[in-house]
MARMI-313926 format. One record per atom (N, C-alpha, C, O): residue in three letters; x, y, z; residue number from 0. Coordinates in pm, whole numbers. Last residue first. Layout:
# MARMI-313926
<rec resn="ALA" xx="X" yy="Y" zz="Z" resi="NUM"/>
...
This chain:
# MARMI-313926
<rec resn="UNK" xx="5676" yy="8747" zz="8433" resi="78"/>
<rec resn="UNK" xx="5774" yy="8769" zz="8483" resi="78"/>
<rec resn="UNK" xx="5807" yy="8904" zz="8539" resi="78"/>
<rec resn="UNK" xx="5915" yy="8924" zz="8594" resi="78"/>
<rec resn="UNK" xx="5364" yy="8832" zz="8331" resi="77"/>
<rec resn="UNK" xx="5402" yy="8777" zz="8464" resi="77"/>
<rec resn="UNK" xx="5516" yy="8743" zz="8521" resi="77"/>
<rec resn="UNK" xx="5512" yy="8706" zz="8639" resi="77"/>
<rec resn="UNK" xx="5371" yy="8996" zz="8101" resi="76"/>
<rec resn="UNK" xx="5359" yy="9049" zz="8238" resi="76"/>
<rec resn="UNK" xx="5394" yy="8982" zz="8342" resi="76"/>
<rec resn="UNK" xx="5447" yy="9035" zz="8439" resi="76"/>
<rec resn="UNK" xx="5591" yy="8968" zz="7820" resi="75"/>
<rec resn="UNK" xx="5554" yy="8889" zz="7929" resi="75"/>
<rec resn="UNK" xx="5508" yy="8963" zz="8053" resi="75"/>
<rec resn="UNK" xx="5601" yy="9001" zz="8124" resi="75"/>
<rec resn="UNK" xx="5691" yy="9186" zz="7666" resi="74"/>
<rec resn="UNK" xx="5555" yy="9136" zz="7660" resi="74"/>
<rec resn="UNK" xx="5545" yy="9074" zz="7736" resi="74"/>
<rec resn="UNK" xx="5435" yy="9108" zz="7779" resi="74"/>
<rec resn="UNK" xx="5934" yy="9171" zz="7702" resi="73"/>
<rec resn="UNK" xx="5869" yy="9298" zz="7787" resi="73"/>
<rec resn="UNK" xx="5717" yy="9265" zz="7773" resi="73"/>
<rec resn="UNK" xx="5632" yy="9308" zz="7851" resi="73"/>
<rec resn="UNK" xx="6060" yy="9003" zz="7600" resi="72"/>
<rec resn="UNK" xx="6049" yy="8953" zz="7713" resi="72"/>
<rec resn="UNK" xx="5969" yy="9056" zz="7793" resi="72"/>
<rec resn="UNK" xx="5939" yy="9044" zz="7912" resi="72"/>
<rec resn="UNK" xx="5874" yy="8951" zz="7268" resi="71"/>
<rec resn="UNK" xx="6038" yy="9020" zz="7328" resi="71"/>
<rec resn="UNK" xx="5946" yy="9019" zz="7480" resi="71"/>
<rec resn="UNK" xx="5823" yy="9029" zz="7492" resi="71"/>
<rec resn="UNK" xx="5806" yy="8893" zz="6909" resi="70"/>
<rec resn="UNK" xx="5814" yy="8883" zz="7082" resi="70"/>
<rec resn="UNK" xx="5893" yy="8896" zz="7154" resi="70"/>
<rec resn="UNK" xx="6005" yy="8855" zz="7123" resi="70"/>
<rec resn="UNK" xx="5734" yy="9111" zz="6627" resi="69"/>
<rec resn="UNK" xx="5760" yy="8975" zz="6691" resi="69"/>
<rec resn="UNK" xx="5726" yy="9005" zz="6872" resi="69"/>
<rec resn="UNK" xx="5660" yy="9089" zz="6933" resi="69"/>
<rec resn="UNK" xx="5628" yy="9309" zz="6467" resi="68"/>
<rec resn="UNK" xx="5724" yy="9326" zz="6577" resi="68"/>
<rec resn="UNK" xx="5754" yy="9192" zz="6640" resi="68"/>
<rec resn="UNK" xx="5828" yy="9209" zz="6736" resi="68"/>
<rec resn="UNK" xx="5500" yy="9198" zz="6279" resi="67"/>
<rec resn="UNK" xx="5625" yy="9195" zz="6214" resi="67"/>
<rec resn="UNK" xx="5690" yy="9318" zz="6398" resi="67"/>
<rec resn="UNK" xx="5793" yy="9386" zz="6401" resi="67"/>
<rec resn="UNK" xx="5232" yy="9133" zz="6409" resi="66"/>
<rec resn="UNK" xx="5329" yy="9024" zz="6391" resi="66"/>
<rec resn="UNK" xx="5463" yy="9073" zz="6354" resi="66"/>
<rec resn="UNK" xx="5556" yy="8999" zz="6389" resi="66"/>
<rec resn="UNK" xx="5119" yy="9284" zz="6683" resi="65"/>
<rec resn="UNK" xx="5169" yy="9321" zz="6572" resi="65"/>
<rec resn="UNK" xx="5254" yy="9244" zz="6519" resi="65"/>
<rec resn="UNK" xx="5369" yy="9261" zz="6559" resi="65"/>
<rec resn="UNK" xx="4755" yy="9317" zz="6838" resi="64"/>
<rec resn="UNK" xx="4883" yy="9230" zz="6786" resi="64"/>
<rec resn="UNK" xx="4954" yy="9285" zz="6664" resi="64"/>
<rec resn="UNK" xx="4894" yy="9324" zz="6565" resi="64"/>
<rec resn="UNK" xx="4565" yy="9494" zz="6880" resi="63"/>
<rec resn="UNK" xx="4696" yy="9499" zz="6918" resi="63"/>
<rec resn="UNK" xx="4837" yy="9464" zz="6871" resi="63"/>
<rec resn="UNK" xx="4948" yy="9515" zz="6863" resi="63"/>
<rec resn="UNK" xx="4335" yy="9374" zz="6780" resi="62"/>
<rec resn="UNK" xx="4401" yy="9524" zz="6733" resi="62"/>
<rec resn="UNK" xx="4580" yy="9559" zz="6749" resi="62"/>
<rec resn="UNK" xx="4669" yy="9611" zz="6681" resi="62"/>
<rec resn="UNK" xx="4290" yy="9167" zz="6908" resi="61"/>
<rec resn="UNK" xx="4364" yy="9161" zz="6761" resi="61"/>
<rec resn="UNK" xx="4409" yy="9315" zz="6704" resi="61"/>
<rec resn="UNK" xx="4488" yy="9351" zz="6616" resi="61"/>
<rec resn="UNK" xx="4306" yy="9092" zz="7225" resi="60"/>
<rec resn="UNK" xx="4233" yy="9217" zz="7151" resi="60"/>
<rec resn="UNK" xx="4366" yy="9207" zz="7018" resi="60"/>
<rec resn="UNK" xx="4487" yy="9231" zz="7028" resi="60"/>
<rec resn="UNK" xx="4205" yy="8959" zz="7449" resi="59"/>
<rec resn="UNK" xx="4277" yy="8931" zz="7375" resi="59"/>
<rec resn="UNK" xx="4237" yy="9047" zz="7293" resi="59"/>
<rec resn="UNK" xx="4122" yy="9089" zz="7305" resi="59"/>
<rec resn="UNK" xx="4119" yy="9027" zz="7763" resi="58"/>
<rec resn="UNK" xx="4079" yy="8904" zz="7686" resi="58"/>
<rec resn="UNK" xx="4175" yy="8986" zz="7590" resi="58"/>
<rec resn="UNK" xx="4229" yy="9083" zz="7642" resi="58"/>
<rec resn="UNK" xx="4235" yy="9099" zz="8103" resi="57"/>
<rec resn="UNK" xx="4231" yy="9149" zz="7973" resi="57"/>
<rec resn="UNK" xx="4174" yy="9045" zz="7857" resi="57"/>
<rec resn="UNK" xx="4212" yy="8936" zz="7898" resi="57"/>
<rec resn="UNK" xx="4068" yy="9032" zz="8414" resi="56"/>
<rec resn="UNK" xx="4187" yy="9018" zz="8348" resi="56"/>
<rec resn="UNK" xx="4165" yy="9059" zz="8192" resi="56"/>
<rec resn="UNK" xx="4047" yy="9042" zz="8160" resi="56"/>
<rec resn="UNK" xx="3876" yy="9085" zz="8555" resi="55"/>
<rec resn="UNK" xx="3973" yy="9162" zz="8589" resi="55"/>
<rec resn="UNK" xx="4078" yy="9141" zz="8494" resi="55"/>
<rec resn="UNK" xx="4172" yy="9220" zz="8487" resi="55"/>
<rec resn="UNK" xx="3676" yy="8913" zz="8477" resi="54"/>
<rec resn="UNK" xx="3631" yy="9035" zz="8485" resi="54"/>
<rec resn="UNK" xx="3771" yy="9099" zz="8465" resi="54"/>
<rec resn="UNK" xx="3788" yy="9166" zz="8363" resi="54"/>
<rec resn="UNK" xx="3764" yy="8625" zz="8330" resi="53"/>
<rec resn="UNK" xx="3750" yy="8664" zz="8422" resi="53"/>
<rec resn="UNK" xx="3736" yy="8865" zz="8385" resi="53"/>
<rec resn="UNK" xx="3780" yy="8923" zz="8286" resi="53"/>
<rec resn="UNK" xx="3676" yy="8421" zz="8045" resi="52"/>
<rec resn="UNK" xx="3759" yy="8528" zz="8110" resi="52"/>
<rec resn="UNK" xx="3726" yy="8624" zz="8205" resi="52"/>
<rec resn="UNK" xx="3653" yy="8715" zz="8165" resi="52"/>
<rec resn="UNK" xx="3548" yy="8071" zz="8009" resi="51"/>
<rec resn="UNK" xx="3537" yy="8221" zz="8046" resi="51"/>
<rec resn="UNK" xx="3644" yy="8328" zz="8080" resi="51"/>
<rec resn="UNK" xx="3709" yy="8289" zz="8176" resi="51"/>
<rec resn="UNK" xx="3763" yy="7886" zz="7736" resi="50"/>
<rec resn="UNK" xx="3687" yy="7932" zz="7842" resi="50"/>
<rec resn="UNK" xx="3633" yy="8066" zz="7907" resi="50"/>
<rec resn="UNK" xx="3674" yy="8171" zz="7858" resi="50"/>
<rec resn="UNK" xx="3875" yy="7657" zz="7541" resi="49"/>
<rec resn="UNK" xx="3798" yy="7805" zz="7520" resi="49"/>
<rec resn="UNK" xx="3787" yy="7777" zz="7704" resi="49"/>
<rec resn="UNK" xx="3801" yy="7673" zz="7770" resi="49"/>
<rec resn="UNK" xx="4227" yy="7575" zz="7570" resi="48"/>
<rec resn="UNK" xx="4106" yy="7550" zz="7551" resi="48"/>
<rec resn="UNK" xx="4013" yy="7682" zz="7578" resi="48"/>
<rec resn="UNK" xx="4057" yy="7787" zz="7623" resi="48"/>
<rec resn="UNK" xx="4559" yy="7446" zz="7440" resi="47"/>
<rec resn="UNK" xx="4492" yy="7581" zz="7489" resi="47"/>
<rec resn="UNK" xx="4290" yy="7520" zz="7471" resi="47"/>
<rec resn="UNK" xx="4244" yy="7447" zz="7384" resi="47"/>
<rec resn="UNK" xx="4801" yy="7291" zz="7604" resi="46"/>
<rec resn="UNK" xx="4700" yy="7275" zz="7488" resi="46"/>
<rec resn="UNK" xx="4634" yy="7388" zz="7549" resi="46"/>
<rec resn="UNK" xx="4641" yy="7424" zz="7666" resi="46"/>
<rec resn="UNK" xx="5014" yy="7217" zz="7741" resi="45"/>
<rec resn="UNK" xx="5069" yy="7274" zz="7660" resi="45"/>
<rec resn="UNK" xx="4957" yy="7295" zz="7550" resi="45"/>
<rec resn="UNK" xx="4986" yy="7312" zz="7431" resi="45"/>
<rec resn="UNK" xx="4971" yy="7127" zz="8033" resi="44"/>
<rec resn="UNK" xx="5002" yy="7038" zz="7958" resi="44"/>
<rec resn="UNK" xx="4975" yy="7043" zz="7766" resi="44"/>
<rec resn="UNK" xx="4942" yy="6954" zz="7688" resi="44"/>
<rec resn="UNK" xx="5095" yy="7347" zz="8214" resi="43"/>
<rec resn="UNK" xx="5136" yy="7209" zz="8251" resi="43"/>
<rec resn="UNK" xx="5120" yy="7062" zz="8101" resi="43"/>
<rec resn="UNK" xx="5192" yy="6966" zz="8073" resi="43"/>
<rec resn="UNK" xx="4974" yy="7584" zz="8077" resi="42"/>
<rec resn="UNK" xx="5128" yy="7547" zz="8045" resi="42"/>
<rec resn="UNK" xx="5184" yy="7411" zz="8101" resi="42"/>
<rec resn="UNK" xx="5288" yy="7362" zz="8059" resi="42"/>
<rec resn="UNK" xx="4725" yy="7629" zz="7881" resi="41"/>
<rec resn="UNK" xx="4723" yy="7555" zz="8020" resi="41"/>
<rec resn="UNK" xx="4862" yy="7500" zz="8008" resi="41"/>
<rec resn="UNK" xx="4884" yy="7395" zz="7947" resi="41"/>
<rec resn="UNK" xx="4579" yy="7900" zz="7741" resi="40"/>
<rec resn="UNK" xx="4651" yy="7826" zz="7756" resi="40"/>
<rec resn="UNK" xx="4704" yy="7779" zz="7915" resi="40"/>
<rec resn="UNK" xx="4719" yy="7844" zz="8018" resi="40"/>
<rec resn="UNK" xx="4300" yy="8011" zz="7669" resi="39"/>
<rec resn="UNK" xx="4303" yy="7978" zz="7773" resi="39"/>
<rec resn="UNK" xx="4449" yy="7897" zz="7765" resi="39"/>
<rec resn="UNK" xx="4418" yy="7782" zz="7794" resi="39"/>
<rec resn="UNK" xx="4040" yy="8195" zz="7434" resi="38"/>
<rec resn="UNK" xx="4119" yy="8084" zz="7454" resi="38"/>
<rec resn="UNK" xx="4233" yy="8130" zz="7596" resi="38"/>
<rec resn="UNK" xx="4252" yy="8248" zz="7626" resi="38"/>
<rec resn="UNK" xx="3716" yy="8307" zz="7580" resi="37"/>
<rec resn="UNK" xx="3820" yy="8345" zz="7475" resi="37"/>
<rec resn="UNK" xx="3939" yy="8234" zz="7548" resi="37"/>
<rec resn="UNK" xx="3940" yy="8197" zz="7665" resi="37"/>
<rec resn="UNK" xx="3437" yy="8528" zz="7651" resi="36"/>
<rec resn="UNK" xx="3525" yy="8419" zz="7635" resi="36"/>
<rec resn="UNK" xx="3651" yy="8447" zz="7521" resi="36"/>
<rec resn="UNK" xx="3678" yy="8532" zz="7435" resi="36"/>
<rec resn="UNK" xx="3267" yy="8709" zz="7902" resi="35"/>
<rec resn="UNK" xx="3378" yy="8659" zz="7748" resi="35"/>
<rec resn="UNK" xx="3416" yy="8534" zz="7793" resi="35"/>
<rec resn="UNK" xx="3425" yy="8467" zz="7897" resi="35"/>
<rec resn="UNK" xx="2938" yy="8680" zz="8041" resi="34"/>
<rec resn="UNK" xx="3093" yy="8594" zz="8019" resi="34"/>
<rec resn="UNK" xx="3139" yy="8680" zz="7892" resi="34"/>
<rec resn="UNK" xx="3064" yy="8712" zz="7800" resi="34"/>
<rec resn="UNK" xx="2667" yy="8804" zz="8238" resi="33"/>
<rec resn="UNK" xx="2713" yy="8784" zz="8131" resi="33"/>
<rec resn="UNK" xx="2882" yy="8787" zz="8132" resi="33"/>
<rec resn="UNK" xx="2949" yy="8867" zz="8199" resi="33"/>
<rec resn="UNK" xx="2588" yy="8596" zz="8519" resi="32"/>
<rec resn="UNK" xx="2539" yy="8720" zz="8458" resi="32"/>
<rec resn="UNK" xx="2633" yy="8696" zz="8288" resi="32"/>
<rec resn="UNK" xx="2654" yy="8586" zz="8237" resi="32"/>
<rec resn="UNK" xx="2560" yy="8393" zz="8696" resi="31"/>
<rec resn="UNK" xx="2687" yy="8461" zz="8693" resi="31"/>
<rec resn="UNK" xx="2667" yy="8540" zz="8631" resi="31"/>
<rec resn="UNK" xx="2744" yy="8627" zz="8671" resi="31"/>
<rec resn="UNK" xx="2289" yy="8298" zz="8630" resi="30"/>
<rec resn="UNK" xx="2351" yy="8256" zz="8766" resi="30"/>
<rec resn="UNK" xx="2484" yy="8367" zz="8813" resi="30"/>
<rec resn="UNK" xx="2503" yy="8411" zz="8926" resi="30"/>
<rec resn="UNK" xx="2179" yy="8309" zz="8373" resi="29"/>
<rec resn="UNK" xx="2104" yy="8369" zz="8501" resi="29"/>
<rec resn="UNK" xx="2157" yy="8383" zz="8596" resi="29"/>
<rec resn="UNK" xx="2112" yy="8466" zz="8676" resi="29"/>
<rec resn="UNK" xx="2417" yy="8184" zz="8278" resi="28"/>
<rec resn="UNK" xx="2363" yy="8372" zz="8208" resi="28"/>
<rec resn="UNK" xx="2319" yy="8385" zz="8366" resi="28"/>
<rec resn="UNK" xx="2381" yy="8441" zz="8457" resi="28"/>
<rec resn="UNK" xx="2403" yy="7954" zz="8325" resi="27"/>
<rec resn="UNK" xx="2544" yy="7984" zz="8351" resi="27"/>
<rec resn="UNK" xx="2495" yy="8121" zz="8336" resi="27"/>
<rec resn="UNK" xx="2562" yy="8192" zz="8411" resi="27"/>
<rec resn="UNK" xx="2150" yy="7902" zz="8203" resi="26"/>
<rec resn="UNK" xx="2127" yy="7871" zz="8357" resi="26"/>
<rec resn="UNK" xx="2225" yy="7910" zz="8401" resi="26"/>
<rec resn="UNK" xx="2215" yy="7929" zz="8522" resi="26"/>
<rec resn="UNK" xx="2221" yy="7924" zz="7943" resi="25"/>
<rec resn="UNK" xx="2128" yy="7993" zz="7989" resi="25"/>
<rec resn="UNK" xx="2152" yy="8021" zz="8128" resi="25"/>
<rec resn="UNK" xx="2170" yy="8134" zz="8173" resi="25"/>
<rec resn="UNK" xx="2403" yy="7698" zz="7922" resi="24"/>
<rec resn="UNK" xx="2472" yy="7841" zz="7894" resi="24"/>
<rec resn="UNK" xx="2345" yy="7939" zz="7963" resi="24"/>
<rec resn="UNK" xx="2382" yy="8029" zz="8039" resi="24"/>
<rec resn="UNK" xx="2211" yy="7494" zz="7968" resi="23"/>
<rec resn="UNK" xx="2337" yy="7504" zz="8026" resi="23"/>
<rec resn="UNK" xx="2415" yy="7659" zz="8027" resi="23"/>
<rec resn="UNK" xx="2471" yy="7712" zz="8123" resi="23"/>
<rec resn="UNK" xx="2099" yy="7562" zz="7718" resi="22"/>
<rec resn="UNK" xx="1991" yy="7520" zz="7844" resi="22"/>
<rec resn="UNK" xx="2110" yy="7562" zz="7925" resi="22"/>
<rec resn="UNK" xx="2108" yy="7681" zz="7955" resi="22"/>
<rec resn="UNK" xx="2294" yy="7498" zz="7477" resi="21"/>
<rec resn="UNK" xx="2198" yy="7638" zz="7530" resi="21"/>
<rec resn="UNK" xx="2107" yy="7622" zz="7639" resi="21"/>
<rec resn="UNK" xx="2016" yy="7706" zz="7631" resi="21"/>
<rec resn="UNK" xx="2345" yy="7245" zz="7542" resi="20"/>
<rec resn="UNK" xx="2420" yy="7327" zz="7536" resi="20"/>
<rec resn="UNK" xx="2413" yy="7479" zz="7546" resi="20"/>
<rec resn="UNK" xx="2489" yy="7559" zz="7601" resi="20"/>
<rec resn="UNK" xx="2103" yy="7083" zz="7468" resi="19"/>
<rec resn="UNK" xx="2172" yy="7103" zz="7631" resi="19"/>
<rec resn="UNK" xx="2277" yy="7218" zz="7636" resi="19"/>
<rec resn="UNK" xx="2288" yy="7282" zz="7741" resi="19"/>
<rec resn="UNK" xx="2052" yy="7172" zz="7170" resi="18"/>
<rec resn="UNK" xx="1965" yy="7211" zz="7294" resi="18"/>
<rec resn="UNK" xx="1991" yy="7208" zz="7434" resi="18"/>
<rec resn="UNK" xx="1939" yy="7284" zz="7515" resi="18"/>
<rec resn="UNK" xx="2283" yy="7022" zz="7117" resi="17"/>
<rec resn="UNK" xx="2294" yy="7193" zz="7094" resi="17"/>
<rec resn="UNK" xx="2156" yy="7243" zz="7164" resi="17"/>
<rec resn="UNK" xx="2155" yy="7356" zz="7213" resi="17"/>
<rec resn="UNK" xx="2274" yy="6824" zz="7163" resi="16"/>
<rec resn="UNK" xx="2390" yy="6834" zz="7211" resi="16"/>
<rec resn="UNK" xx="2369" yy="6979" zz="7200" resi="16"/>
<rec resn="UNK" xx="2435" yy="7055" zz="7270" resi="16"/>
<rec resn="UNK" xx="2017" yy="6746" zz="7040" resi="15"/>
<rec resn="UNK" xx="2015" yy="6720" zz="7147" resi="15"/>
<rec resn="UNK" xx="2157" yy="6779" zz="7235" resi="15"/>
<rec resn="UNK" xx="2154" yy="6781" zz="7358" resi="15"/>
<rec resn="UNK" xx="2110" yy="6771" zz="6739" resi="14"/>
<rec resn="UNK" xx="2021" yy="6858" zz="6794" resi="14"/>
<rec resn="UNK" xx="2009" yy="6883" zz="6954" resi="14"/>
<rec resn="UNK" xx="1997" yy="6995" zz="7002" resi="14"/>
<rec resn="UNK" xx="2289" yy="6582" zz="6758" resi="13"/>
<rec resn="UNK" xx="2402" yy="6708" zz="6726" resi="13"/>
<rec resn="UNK" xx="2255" yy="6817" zz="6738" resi="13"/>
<rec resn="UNK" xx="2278" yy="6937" zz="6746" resi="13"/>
<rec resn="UNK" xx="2115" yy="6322" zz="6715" resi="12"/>
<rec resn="UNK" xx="2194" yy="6378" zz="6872" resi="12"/>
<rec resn="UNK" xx="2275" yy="6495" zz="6834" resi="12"/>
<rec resn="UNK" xx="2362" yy="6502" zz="6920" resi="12"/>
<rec resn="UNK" xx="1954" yy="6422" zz="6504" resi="11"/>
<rec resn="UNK" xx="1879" yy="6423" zz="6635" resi="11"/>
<rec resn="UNK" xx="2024" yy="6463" zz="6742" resi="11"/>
<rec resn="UNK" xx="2046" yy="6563" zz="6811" resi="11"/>
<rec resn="UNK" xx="2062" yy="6344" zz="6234" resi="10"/>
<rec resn="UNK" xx="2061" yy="6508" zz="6299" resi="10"/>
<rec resn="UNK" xx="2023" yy="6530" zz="6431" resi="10"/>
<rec resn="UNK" xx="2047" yy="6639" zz="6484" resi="10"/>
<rec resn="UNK" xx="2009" yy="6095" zz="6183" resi="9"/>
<rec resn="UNK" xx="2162" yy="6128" zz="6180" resi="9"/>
<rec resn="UNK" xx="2173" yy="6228" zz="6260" resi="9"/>
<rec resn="UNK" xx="2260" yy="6234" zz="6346" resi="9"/>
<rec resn="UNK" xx="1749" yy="6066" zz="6228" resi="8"/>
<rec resn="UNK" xx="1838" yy="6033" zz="6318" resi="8"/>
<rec resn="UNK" xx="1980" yy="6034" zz="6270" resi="8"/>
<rec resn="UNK" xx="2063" yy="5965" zz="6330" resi="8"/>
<rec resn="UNK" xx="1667" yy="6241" zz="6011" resi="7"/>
<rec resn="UNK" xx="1637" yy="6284" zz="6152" resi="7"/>
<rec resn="UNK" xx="1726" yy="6213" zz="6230" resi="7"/>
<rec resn="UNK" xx="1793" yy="6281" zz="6308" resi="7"/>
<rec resn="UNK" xx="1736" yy="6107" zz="5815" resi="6"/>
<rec resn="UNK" xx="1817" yy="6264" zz="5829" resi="6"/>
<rec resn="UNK" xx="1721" yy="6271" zz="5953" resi="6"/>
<rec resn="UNK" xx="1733" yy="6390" zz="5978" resi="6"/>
<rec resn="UNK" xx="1576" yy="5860" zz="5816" resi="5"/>
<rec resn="UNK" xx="1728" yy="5869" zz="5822" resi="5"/>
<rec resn="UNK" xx="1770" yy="6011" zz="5862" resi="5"/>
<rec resn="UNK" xx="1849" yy="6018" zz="5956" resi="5"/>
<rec resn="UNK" xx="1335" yy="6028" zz="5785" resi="4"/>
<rec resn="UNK" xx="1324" yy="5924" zz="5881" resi="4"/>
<rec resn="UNK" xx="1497" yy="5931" zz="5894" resi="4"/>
<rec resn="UNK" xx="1545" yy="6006" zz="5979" resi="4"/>
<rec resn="UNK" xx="1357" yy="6089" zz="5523" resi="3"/>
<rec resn="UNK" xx="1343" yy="6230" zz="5621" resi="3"/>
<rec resn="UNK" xx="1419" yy="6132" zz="5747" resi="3"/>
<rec resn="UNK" xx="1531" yy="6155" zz="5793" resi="3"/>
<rec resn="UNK" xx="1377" yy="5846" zz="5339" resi="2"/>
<rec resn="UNK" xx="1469" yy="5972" zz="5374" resi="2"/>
<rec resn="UNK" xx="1497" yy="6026" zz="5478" resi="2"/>
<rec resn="UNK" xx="1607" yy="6031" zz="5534" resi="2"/>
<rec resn="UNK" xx="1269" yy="5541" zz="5522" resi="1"/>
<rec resn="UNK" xx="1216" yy="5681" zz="5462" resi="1"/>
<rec resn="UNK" xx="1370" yy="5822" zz="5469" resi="1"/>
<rec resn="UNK" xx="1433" yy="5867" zz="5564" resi="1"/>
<rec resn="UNK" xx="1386" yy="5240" zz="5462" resi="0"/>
<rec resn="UNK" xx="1348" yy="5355" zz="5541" resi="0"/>
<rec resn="UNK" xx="1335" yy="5478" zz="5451" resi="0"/>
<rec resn="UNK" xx="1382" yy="5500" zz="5340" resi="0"/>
C-alpha cells in the first residue's frame, strides 16, 4: 500500500470523531446559546469530568487560588 493511503486510514476515524464532535457542539450553540465549561466533581463516585457550568454558579477562577493558604472549612459553601 501506498503511504498517503495508510495515513488516511490511520487519521480518518480521529477525523470522523472531530467532525461529529463539532456538528454536535454546533447544534448544542444554536439550541442553548453559548457554555463554560470546566471540571465537575461527582462525590458518589470520586472522578471529576468536563462539563457545562451552569449560568448561576461560579466556574473556577485560578486567580483566586492560593496554595500556600491551604484549605479550611470556611471554603466549603455548601456546609
Amino acid at each position: 500500500m501506498e503511504a498517503r493511503l495508510i495515513a488516511a486510514i490511520i487519521l480518518s476515524p480521529f477525523l470522523v470523531a472531530f467532525v461529529y464532535a463539532g456538528v454536535h457542539e454546533y447544534l448544542r450553540y444554536r439550541s442553548e446559546g453559548r457554555a463554560d465549561y470546566g471540571l465537575q466533581f461527582d462525590e458518589e463516585t470520586g472522578t471529576t469530568h468536563v462539563t457545562s457550568i451552569s449560568e448561576d454558579e461560579d466556574s473556577y477562577d485560578p486567580d483566586d487560588f492560593d496554595p500556600n493558604r491551604g484549605y479550611t472549612d470556611e471554603d466549603d459553601e455548601t456546609t
